[in-house]
SERO-4910 file (N, C-alpha, C, O; in steps of 0.05 Angstrom, whole numbers):
BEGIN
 pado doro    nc1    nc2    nc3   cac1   cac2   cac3    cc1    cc2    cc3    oc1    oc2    oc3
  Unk    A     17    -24      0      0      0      0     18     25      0     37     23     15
  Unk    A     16     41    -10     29     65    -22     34     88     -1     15    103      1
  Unk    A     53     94     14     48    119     41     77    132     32     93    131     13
  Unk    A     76    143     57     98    164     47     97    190     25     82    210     22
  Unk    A    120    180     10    114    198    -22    110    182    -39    118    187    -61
  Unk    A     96    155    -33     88    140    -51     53    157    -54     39    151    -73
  Unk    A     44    174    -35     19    186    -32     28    205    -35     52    208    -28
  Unk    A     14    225    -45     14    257    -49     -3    271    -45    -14    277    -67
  Unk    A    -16    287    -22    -44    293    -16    -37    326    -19    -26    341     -3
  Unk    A    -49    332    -45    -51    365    -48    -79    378    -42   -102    377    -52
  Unk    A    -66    392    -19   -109    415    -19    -95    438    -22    -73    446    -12
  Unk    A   -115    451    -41   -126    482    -53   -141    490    -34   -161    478    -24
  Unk    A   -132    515    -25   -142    533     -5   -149    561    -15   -132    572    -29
  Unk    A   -171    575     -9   -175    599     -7   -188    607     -1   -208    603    -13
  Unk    A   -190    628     24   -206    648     46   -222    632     63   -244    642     68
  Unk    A   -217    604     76   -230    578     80   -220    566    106   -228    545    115
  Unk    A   -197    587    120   -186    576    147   -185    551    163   -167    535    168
  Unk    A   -218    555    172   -223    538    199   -229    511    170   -217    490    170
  Unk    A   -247    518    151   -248    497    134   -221    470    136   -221    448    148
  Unk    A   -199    486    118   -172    474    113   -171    466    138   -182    445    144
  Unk    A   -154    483    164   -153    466    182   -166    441    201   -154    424    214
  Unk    A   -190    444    199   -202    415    194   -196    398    179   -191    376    188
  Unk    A   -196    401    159   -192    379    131   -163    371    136   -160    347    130
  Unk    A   -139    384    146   -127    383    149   -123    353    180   -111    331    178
  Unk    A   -138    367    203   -138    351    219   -144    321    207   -129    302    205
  Unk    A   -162    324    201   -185    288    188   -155    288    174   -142    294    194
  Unk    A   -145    287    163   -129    276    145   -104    267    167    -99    243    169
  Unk    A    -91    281    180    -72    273    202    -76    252    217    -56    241    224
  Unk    A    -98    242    224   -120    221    232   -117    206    221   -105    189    235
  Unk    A   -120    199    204   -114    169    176    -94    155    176    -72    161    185
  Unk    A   -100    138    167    -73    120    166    -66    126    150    -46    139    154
  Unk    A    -71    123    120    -54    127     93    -48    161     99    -24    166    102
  Unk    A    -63    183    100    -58    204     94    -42    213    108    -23    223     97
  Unk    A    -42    213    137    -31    218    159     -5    220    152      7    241    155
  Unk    A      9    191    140     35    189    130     49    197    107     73    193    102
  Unk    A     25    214     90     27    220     70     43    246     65     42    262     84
  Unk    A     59    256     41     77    281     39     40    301     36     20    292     25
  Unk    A     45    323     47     15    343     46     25    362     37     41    373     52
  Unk    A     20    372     15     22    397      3    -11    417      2    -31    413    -12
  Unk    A     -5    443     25    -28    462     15    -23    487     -9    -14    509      0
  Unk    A    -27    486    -24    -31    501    -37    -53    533    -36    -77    531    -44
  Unk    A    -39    564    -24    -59    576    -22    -65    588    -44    -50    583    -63
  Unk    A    -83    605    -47    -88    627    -70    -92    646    -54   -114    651    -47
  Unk    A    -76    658    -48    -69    681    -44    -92    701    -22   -100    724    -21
  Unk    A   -100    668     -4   -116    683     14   -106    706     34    -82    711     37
  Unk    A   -126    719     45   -131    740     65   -138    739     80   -148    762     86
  Unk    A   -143    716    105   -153    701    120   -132    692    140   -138    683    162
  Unk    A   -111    696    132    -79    682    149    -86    640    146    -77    621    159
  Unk    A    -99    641    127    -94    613    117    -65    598    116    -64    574    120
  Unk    A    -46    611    111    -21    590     98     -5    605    126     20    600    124
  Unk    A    -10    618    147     10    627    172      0    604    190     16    593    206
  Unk    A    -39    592    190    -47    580    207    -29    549    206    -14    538    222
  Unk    A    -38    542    181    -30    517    168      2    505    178      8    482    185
  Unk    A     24    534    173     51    531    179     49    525    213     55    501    217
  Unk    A     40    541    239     33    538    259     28    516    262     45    501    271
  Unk    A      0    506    253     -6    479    269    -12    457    246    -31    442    247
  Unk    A      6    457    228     15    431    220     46    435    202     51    432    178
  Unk    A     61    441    221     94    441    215    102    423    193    120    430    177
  Unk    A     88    398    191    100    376    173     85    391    140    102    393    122
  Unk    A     70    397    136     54    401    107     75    420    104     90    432    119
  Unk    A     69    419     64     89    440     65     57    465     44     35    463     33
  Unk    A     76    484     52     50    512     42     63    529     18     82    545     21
  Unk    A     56    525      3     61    537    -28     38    562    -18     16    554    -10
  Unk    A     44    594    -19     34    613    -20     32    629    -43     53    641    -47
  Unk    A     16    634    -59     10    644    -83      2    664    -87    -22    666    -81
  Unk    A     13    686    -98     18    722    -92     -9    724   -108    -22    742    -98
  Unk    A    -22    712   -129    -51    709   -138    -67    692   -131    -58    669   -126
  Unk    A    -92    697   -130   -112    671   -145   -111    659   -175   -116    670   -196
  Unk    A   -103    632   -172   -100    626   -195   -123    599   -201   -118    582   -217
  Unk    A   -148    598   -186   -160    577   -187   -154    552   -186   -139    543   -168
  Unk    A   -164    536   -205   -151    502   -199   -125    507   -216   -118    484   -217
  Unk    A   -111    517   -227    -80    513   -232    -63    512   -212    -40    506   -215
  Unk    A    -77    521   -182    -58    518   -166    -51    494   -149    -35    494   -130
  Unk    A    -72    466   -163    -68    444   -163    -50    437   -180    -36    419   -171
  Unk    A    -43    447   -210    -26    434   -227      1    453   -210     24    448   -216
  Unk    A     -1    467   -197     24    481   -183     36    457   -156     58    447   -153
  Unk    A     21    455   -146     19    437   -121     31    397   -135     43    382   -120
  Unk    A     24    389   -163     21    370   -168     52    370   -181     65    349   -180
  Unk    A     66    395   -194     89    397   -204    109    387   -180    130    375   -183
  Unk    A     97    396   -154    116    392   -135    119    366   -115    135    359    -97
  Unk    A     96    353   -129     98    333   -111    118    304   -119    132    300   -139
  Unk    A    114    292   -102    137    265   -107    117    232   -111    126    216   -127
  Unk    A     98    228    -98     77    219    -98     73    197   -133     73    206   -156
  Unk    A     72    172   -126     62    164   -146     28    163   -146     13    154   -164
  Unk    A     23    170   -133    -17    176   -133    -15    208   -118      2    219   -104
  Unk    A    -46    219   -131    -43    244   -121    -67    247   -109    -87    244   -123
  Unk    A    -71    254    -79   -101    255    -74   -112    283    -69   -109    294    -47
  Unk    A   -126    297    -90   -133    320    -96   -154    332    -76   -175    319    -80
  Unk    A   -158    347    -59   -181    356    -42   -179    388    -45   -158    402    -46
  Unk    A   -207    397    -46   -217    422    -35   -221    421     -1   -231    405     15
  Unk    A   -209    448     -1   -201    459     29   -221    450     49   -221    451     74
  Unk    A   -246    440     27   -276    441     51   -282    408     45   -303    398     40
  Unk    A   -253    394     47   -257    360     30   -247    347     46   -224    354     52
  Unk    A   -257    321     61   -236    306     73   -246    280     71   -270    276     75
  Unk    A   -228    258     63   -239    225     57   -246    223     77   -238    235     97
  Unk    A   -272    196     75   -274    177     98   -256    168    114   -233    171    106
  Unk    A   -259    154    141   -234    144    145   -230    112    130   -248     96    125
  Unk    A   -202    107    124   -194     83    111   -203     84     80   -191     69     63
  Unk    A   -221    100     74   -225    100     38   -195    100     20   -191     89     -2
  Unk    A   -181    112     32   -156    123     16   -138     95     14   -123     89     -5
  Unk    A   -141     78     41   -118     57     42   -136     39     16   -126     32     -5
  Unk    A   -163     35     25   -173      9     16   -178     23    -14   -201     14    -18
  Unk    A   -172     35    -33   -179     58    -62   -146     33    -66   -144     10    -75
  Unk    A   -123     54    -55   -102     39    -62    -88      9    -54    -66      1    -61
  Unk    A    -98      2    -45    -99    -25    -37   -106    -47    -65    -95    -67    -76
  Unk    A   -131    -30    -68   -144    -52    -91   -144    -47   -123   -154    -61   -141
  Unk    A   -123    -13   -125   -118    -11   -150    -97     -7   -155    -93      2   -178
  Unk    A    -74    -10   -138    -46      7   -144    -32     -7   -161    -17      4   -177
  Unk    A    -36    -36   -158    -17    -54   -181    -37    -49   -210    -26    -55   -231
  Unk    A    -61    -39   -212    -70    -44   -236    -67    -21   -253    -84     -4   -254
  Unk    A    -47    -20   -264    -38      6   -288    -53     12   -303    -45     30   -318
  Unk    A    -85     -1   -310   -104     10   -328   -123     24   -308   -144     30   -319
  Unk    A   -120     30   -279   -130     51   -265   -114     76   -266    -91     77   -259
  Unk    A   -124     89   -273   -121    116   -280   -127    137   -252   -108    148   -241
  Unk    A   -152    139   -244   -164    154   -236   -184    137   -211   -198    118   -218
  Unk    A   -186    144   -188   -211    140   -174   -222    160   -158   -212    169   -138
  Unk    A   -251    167   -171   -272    183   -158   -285    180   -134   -305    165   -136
  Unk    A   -281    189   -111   -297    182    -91   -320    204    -80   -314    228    -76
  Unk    A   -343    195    -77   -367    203    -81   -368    226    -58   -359    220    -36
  Unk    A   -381    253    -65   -386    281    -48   -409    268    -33   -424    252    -44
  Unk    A   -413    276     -2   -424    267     13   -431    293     32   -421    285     54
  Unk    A   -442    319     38   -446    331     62   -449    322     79   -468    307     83
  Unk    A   -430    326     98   -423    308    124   -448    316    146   -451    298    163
  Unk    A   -466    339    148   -473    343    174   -507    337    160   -525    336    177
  Unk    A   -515    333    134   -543    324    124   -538    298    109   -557    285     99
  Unk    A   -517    291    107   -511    271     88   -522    266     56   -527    244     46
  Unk    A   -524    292     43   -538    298     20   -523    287      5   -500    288     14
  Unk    A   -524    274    -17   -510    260    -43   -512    275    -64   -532    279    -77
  Unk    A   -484    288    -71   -481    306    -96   -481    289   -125   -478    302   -147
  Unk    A   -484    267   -125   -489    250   -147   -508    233   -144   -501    210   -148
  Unk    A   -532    237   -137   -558    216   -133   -562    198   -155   -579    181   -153
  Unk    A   -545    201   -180   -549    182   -201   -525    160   -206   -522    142   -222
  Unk    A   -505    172   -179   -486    150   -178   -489    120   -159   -472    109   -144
  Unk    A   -503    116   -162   -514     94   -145   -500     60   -143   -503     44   -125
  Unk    A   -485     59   -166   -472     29   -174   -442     33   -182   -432     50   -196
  Unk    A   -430      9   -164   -398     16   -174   -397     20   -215   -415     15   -231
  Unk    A   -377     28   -219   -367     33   -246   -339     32   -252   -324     44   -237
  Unk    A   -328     20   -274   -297     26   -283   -291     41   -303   -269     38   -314
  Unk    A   -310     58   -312   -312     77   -333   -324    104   -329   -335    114   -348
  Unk    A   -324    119   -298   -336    137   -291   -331    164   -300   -309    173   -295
  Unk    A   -350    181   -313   -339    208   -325   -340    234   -308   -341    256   -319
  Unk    A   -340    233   -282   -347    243   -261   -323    243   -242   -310    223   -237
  Unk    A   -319    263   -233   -294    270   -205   -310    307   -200   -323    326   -209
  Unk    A   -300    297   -182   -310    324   -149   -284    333   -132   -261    340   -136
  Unk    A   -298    330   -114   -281    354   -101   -259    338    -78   -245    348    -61
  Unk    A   -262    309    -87   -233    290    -79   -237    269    -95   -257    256   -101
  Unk    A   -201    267   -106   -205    249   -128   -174    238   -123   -158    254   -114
  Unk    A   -161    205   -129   -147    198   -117   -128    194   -157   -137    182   -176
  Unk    A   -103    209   -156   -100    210   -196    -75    196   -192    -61    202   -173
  Unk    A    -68    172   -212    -38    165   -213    -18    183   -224    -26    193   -245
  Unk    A     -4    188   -219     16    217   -228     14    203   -257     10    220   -275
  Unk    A     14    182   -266     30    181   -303      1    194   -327      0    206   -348
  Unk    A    -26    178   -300    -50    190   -312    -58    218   -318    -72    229   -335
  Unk    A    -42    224   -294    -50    267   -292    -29    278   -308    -34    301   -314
  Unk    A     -6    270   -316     12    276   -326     -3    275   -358     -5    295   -371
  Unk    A    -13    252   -368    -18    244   -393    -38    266   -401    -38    279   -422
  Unk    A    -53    266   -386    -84    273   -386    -77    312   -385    -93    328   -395
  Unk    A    -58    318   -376    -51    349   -380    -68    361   -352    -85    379   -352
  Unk    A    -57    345   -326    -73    363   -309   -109    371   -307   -127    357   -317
  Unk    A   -112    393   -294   -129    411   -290   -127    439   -330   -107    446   -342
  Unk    A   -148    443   -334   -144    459   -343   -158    477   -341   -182    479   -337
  Unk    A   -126    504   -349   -133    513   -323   -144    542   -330   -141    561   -315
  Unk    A   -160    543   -361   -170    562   -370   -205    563   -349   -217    583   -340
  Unk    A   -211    534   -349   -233    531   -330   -238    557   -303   -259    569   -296
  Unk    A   -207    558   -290   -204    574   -266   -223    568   -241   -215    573   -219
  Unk    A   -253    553   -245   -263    541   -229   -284    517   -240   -284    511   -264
  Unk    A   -297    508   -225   -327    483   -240   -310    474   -257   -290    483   -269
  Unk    A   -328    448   -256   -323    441   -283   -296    423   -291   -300    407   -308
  Unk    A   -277    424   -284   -245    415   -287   -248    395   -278   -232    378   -287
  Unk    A   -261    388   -263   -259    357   -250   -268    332   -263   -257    310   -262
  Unk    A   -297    340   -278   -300    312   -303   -291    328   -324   -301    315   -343
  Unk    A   -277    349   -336   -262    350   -361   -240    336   -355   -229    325   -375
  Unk    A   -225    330   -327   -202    315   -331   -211    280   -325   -195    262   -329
  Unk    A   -238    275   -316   -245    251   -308   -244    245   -347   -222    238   -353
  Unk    A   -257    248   -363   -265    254   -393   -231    248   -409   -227    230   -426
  Unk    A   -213    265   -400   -196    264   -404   -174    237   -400   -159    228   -417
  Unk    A   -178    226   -372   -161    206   -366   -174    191   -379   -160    181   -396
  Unk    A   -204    182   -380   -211    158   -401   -206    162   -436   -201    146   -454
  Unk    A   -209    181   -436   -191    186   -472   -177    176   -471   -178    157   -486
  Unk    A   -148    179   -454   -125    168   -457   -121    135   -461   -100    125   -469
  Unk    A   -146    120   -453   -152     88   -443   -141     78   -415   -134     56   -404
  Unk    A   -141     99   -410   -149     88   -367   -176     85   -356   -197     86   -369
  Unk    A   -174     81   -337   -207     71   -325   -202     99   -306   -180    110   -301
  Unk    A   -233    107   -297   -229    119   -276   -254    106   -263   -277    104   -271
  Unk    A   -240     94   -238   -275     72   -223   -279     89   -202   -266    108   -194
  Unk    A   -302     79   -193   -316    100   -176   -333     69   -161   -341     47   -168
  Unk    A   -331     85   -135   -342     57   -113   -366     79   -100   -357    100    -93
  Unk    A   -396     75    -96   -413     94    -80   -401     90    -59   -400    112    -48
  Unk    A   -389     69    -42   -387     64    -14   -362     85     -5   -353     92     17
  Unk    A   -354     91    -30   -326    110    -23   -322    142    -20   -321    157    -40
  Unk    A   -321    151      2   -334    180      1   -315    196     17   -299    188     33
  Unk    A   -320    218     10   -308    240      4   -328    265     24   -346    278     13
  Unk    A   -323    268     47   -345    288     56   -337    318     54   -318    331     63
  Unk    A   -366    329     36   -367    361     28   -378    375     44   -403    374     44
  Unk    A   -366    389     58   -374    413     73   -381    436     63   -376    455     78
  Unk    A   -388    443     44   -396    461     16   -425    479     16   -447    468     10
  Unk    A   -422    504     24   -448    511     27   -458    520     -7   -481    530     -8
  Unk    A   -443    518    -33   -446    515    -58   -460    486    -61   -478    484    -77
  Unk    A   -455    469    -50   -470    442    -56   -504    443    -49   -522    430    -59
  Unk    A   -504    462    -30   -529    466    -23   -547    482    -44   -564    473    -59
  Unk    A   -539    512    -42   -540    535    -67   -531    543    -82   -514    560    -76
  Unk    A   -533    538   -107   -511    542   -122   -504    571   -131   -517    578   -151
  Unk    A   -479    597   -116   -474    620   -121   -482    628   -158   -484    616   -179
  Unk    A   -485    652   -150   -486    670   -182   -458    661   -193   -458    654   -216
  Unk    A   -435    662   -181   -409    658   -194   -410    628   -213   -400    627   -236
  Unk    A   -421    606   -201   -424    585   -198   -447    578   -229   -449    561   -247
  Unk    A   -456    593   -223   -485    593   -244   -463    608   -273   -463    598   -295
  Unk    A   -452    625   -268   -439    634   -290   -418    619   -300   -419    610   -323
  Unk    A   -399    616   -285   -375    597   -291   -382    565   -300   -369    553   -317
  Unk    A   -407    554   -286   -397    523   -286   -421    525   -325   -421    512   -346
  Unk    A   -432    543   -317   -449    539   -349   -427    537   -375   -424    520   -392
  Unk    A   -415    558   -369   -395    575   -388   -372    543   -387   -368    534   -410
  Unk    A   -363    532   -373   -347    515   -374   -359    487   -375   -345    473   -390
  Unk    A   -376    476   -367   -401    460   -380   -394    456   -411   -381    440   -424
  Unk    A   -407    476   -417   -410    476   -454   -391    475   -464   -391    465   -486
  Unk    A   -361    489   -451   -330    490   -459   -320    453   -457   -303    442   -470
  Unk    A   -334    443   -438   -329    415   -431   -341    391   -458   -329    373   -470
  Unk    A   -369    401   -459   -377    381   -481   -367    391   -507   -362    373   -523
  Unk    A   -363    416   -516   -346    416   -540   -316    403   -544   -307    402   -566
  Unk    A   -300    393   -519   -267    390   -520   -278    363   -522   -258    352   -532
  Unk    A   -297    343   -520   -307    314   -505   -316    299   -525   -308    278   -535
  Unk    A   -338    318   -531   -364    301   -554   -362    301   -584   -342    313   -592
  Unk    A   -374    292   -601   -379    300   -623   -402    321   -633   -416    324   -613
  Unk    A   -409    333   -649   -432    361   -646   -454    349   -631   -461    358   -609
  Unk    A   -469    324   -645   -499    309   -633   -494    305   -601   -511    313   -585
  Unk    A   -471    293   -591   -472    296   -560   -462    311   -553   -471    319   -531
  Unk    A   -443    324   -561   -437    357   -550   -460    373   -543   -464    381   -520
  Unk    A   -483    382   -570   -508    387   -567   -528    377   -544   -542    392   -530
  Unk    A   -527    362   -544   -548    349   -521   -532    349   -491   -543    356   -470
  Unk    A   -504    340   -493   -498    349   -457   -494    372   -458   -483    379   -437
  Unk    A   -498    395   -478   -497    427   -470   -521    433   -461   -524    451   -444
  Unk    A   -538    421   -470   -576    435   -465   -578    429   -441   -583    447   -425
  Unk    A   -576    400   -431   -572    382   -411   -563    401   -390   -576    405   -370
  Unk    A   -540    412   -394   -522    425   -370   -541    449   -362   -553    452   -341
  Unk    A   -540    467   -385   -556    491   -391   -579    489   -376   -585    510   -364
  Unk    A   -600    462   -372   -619    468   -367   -624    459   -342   -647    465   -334
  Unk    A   -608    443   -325   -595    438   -295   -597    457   -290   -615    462   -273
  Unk    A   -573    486   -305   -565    502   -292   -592    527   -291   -589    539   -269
  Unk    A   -606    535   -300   -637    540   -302   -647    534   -271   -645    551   -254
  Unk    A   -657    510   -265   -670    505   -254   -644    500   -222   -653    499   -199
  Unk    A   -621    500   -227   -614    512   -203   -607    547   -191   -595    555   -171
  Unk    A   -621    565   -215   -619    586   -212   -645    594   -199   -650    613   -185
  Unk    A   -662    572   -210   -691    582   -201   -707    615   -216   -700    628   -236
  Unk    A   -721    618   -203   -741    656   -215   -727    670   -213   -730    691   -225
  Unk    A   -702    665   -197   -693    700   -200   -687    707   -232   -682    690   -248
  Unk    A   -687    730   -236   -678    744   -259   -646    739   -254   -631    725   -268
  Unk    A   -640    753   -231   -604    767   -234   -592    733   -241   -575    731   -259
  Unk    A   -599    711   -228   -591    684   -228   -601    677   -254   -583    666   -267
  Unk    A   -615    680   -262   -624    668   -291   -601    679   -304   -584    666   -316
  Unk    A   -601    707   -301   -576    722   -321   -549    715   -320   -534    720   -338
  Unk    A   -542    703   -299   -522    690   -297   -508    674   -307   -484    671   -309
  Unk    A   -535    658   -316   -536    633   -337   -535    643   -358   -525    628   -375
  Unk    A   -540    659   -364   -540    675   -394   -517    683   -411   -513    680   -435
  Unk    A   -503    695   -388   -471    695   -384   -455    682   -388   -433    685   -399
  Unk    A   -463    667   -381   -448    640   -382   -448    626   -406   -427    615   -413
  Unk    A   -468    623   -420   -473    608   -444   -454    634   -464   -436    628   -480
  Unk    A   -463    661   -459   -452    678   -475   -425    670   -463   -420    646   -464
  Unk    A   -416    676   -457   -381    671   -438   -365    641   -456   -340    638   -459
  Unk    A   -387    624   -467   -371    611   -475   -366    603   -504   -354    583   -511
  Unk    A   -379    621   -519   -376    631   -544   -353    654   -542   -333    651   -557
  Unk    A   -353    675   -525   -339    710   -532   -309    691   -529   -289    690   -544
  Unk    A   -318    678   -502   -283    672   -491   -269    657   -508   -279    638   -520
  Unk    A   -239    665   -509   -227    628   -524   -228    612   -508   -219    612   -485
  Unk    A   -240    593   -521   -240    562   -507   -218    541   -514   -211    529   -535
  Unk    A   -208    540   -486   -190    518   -487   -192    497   -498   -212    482   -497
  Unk    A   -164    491   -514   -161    460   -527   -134    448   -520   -112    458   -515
  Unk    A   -146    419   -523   -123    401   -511   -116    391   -535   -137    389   -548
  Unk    A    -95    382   -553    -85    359   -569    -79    334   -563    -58    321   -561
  Unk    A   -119    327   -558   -121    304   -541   -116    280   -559   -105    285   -580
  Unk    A   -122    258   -555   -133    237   -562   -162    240   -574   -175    261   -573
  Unk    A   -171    215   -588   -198    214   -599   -216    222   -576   -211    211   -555
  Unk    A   -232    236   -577   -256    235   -568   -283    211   -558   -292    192   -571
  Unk    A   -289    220   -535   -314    208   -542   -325    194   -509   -344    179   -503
  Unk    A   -307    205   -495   -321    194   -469   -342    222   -457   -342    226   -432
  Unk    A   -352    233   -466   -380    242   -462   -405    227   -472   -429    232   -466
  Unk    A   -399    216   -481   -423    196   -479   -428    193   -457   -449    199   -445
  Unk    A   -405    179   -446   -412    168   -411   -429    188   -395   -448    179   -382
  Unk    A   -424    214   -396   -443    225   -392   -464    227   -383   -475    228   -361
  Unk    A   -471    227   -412   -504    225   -414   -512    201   -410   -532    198   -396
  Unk    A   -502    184   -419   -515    156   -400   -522    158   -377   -542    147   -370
  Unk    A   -506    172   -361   -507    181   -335   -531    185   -328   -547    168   -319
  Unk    A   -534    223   -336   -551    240   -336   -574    221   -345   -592    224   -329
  Unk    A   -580    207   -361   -601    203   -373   -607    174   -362   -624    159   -373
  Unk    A   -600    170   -352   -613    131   -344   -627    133   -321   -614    140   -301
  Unk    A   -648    130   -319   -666    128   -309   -664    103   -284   -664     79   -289
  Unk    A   -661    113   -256   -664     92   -236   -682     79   -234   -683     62   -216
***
């Protein structure tokens, strides 16, 4: 089983304090993580985030970042690590206990794992941010806000990208590692608890960005016919988590415009075509 810098546990922090240092604790707690090299990565909070972090956890090390640079400051955090697996968390993210040993335990010898997704869970309602993830899978197009990546996979796969800056990056690179012909499996029993008051409501920023990068996602993924359909798909999620308001509707508006005005990022990927998975997803009926 993989510890040390055979593990690489990077969290992205920003303006999130007591958050991180929790997530921080739960992880010290663990067996695999505990032993694990911890890299925080800040963005350039204002909070005394990366003074707390140095204080009361001496062993992590704190990459301080004179900007916000969104999720690139995971591909910042991932340049540095030593880690042949990388376990990716938001500041407000911390595994179950033992998920991380028993993830690598049962895939580390298998080099056609790529990627494993472990399922968002609000720890204090126990709300399920994927209610359509219900059955294990070895082809999952889906990653959140902890995800466990083999360095050769995240390496192949080009990271985070990091035109995204937020949403969204996490199944463009789940999308991504299966292009390459890795698996990324996903276990429901394996979780990942979100302390996320975005999981609950989803912000105007949130409504703008994840639309705008949504549609940036199924154009890099699909071909036009499912590009088309997981854009409306997304588009019209994002609708109905804006609800009546006007200013929130407009948001969405933005967003769809945002991802025409903007250049949209491209990878010189591999063939296409794991958006399908997708919509299988989205669309199969429990």
């Amino acid at each position: 089983m993989p510890t040390g810098p055979e593990l690489s546990v990077i969290v992205l922090s920003y303006n999130r304090r007591d958050a991180l240092l929790r997530t921080l604790a739960h992880l010290a707690a663990d067996a695999a993580t505990g032993r694990a090299e911890t890299i925080v990565v800040d963005n350039a909070s204002s909070d005394g985030s990366a003074d707390a972090v140095r204080n009361d956890f001496p062993d992590a090390r704190v990459v301080a970042l004179p900007t916000n640079t969104g999720v690139a400051g995971f591909n910042t955090g991932a340049a540095l690590a030593r880690g042949r697996w990388l376990l990716l968390l938001d500041d407000d993210a911390w595994p179950d206990a033992g998920v991380v040993q028993r993830a690598l335990a049962a895939y580390d010898a298998d080099g056609s794992v790529g990627a494993i997704a472990l399922l968002p869970v609000h720890p204090r309602v126990h709300a399920v941010e994927w209610p359509f993830a219900t059955t294990p899978d070895d082809r999952f197009p889906f990653m959140g806000c902890g995800n466990i990546v083999r360095r050769e996979a995240w390496d192949d796969a080009g990271g985070y990208e990091e035109a995204f800056f937020l949403y969204r990056n996490d199944t463009d690179l789940a999308l991504s590692i299966l292009e390459t012909g890795r698996r990324v499996v996903f276990n429901p029993a394996w979780r990942v608890w979100h302390d996320s008051p975005v999981a609950d409501r989803k912000s105007e920023r949130w409504l703008r960005l994840a639309t705008r990068n949504w549609l940036w996602l199924c154009a890099r993924h699909g071909d036009a016919p499912e590009a088309a359909l997981a854009g409306a798909l997304g588009v019209a999620r994002a609708v109905v988590a804006a609800g009546p308001s006007p200013s929130r509707l407009l948001r969405v508006a933005q967003g769809v415009l945002d991802s025409v005005r903007d250049e949209r990022p491209r990878r010189p990927a591999p063939a296409r075509g794991a958006l399908g998975r997708v919509l299988e997803k989205r669309l199969a009926r429990k």
